[in-house]
C-alpha positions in Angstrom: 0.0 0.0 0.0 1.6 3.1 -0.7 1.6 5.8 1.8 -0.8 9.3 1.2 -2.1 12.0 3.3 -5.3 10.7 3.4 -4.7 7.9 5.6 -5.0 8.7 9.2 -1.8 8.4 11.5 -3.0 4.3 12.8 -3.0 3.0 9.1 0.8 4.5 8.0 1.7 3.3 11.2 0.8 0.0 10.2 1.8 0.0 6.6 5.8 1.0 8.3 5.3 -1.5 10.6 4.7 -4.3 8.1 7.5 -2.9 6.0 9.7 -3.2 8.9 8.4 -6.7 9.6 9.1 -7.5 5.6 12.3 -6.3 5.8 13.3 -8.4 9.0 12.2 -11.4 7.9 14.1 -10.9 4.5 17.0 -10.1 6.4 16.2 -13.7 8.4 16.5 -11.8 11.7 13.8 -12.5 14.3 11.9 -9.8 16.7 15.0 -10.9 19.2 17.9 -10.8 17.5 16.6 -7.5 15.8 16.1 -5.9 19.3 19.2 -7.1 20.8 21.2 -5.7 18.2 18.9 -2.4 17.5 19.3 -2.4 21.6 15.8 -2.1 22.1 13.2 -4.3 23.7 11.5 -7.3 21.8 8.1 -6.0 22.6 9.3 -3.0 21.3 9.9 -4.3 17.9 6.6 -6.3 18.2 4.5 -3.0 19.2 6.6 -0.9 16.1 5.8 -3.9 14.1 1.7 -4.2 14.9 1.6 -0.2 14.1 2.0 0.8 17.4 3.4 4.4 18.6 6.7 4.3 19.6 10.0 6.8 20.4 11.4 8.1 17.0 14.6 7.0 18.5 13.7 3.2 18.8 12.5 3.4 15.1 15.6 5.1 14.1 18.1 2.1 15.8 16.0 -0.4 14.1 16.3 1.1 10.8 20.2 1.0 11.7 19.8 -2.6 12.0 17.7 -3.1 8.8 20.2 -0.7 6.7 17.6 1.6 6.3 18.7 4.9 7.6 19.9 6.2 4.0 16.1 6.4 3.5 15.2 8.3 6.0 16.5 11.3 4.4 13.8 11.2 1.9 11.2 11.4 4.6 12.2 15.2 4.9 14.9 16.0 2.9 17.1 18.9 3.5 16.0 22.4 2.3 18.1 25.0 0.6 17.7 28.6 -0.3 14.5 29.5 -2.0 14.3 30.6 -5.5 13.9 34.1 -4.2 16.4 33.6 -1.7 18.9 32.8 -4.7 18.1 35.6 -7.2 18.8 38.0 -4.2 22.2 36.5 -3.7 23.0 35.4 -6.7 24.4 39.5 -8.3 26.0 39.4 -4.8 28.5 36.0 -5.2 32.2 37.4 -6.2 33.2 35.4 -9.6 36.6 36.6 -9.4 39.1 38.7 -7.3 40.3 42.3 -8.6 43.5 44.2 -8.1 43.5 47.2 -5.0 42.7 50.6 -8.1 44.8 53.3 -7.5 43.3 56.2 -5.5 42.6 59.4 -7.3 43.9 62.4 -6.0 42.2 65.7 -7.5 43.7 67.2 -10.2 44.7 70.7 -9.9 44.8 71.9 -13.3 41.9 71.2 -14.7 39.6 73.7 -16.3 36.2 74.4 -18.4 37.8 75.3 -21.7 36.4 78.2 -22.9 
Protein backbone atom coordinates (compact mmCIF):
# COMPACT_ATOMS: atom_id res chain seq x y z
CA UNK A 1 0.00 0.00 0.00
CA UNK A 2 1.59 3.08 -0.66
CA UNK A 3 1.61 5.79 1.82
CA UNK A 4 -0.83 9.26 1.19
CA UNK A 5 -2.12 12.05 3.27
CA UNK A 6 -5.35 10.66 3.38
CA UNK A 7 -4.67 7.89 5.64
CA UNK A 8 -5.04 8.71 9.16
CA UNK A 9 -1.81 8.36 11.52
CA UNK A 10 -3.03 4.30 12.76
CA UNK A 11 -2.98 2.99 9.10
CA UNK A 12 0.78 4.51 8.01
CA UNK A 13 1.69 3.28 11.24
CA UNK A 14 0.84 -0.02 10.17
CA UNK A 15 1.81 -0.03 6.64
CA UNK A 16 5.77 1.00 8.34
CA UNK A 17 5.31 -1.45 10.59
CA UNK A 18 4.69 -4.26 8.11
CA UNK A 19 7.54 -2.93 5.96
CA UNK A 20 9.68 -3.20 8.87
CA UNK A 21 8.38 -6.69 9.61
CA UNK A 22 9.10 -7.52 5.55
CA UNK A 23 12.35 -6.29 5.82
CA UNK A 24 13.32 -8.38 8.98
CA UNK A 25 12.15 -11.40 7.93
CA UNK A 26 14.08 -10.87 4.49
CA UNK A 27 17.02 -10.12 6.41
CA UNK A 28 16.16 -13.72 8.41
CA UNK A 29 16.52 -11.81 11.73
CA UNK A 30 13.75 -12.52 14.29
CA UNK A 31 11.90 -9.81 16.72
CA UNK A 32 15.02 -10.94 19.17
CA UNK A 33 17.86 -10.77 17.50
CA UNK A 34 16.59 -7.49 15.81
CA UNK A 35 16.13 -5.88 19.34
CA UNK A 36 19.21 -7.12 20.78
CA UNK A 37 21.15 -5.69 18.18
CA UNK A 38 18.90 -2.42 17.50
CA UNK A 39 19.28 -2.42 21.60
CA UNK A 40 15.82 -2.15 22.13
CA UNK A 41 13.20 -4.28 23.71
CA UNK A 42 11.51 -7.27 21.76
CA UNK A 43 8.15 -5.95 22.65
CA UNK A 44 9.27 -3.04 21.34
CA UNK A 45 9.94 -4.30 17.95
CA UNK A 46 6.64 -6.33 18.19
CA UNK A 47 4.47 -2.97 19.22
CA UNK A 48 6.62 -0.90 16.13
CA UNK A 49 5.79 -3.91 14.07
CA UNK A 50 1.70 -4.20 14.93
CA UNK A 51 1.56 -0.21 14.09
CA UNK A 52 1.97 0.80 17.38
CA UNK A 53 3.36 4.40 18.57
CA UNK A 54 6.66 4.26 19.60
CA UNK A 55 9.98 6.78 20.36
CA UNK A 56 11.38 8.14 16.95
CA UNK A 57 14.60 7.02 18.55
CA UNK A 58 13.65 3.18 18.79
CA UNK A 59 12.53 3.40 15.11
CA UNK A 60 15.65 5.06 14.09
CA UNK A 61 18.05 2.10 15.80
CA UNK A 62 16.04 -0.44 14.12
CA UNK A 63 16.34 1.12 10.80
CA UNK A 64 20.23 1.01 11.68
CA UNK A 65 19.78 -2.63 11.96
CA UNK A 66 17.70 -3.13 8.82
CA UNK A 67 20.18 -0.70 6.72
CA UNK A 68 17.62 1.59 6.30
CA UNK A 69 18.68 4.89 7.61
CA UNK A 70 19.95 6.21 3.99
CA UNK A 71 16.15 6.36 3.51
CA UNK A 72 15.19 8.31 6.02
CA UNK A 73 16.54 11.31 4.36
CA UNK A 74 13.78 11.19 1.91
CA UNK A 75 11.23 11.39 4.59
CA UNK A 76 12.22 15.22 4.88
CA UNK A 77 14.85 15.95 2.86
CA UNK A 78 17.07 18.88 3.47
CA UNK A 79 15.97 22.43 2.34
CA UNK A 80 18.13 25.04 0.61
CA UNK A 81 17.70 28.61 -0.29
CA UNK A 82 14.54 29.47 -1.98
CA UNK A 83 14.25 30.62 -5.50
CA UNK A 84 13.87 34.12 -4.21
CA UNK A 85 16.39 33.64 -1.74
CA UNK A 86 18.90 32.82 -4.71
CA UNK A 87 18.09 35.56 -7.25
CA UNK A 88 18.83 37.96 -4.17
CA UNK A 89 22.18 36.47 -3.70
CA UNK A 90 23.00 35.44 -6.69
CA UNK A 91 24.44 39.49 -8.27
CA UNK A 92 26.01 39.41 -4.78
CA UNK A 93 28.53 35.96 -5.21
CA UNK A 94 32.23 37.44 -6.20
CA UNK A 95 33.20 35.39 -9.55
CA UNK A 96 36.60 36.62 -9.36
CA UNK A 97 39.13 38.73 -7.33
CA UNK A 98 40.34 42.31 -8.57
CA UNK A 99 43.47 44.16 -8.07
CA UNK A 100 43.52 47.16 -4.96
CA UNK A 101 42.70 50.65 -8.12
CA UNK A 102 44.79 53.29 -7.55
CA UNK A 103 43.26 56.24 -5.45
CA UNK A 104 42.60 59.38 -7.32
CA UNK A 105 43.92 62.37 -6.03
CA UNK A 106 42.24 65.66 -7.51
CA UNK A 107 43.68 67.18 -10.25
CA UNK A 108 44.68 70.73 -9.88
CA UNK A 109 44.84 71.95 -13.33
CA UNK A 110 41.93 71.24 -14.66
CA UNK A 111 39.58 73.68 -16.28
CA UNK A 112 36.15 74.35 -18.38
CA UNK A 113 37.84 75.26 -21.66
CA UNK A 114 36.35 78.17 -22.93
Amino acid sequence: MKINKIMTDKAILETLGNRLSRRRIDMQLTQAELAHEAGVSKRTVERIEAGDSSQTANLIRICRVLDLVAGLEQWIPATGPSPMEMVKIKGKVRKRASSKRKKRTPDNNWSWKT
